[in-house]
C-alpha positions as CSV (number, residue, x, y, z in Angstrom):
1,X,-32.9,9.7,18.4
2,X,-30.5,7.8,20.3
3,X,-30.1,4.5,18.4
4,X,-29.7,7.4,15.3
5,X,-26.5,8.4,17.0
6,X,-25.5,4.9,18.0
7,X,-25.9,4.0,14.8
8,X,-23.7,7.0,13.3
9,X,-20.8,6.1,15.9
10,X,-20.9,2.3,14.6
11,X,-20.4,3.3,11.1
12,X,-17.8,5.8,11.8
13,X,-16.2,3.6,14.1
14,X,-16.3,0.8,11.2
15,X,-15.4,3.1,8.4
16,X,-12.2,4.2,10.4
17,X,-11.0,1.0,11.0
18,X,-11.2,0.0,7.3
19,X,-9.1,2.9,6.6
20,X,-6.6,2.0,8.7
21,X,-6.4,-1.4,7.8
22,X,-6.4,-0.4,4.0
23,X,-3.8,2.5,4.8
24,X,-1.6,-0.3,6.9
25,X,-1.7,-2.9,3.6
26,X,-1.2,-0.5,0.8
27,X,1.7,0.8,3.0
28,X,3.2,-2.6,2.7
29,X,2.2,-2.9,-1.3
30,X,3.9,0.2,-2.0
31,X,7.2,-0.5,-0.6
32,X,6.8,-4.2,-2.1
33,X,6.4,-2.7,-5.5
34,X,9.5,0.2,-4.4
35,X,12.0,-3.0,-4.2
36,X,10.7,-4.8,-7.0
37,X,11.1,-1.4,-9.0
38,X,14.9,-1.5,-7.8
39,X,15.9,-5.2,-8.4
40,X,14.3,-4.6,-12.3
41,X,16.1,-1.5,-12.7
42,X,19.8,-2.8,-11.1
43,X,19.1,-5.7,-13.3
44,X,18.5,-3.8,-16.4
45,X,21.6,-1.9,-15.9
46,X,23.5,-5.0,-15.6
47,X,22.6,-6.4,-18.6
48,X,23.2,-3.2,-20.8
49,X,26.6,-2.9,-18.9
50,X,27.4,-7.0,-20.6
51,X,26.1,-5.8,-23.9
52,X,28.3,-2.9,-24.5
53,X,31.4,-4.4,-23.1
């Protein structure tokens, strides 16, 4: 019985820290993908400002 619960702690333990790891990298991803979202869009109003002038 007590290597069942040492054995539930370790995959708890393990399972948390890939969630955090994950959580900490998409974090990054998303804000990545946030600025890249802001440079296309300032640059796509840039061009359609040359266009119609």
């Amino acid at each position: 019985m007590a290597q069942l619960l040492w054995t539930l702690i370790v995959i708890c333990f393990v399972l948390w820290l890939v969630g955090w790891l994950l959580f900490h990298l998409i974090g990054w991803s998303i804000h990545i993908l946030l600025v890249v979202a802001i440079i296309l869009l300032i640059l796509n109003l840039m061009r359609r400002r040359g266009r119609s002038a």
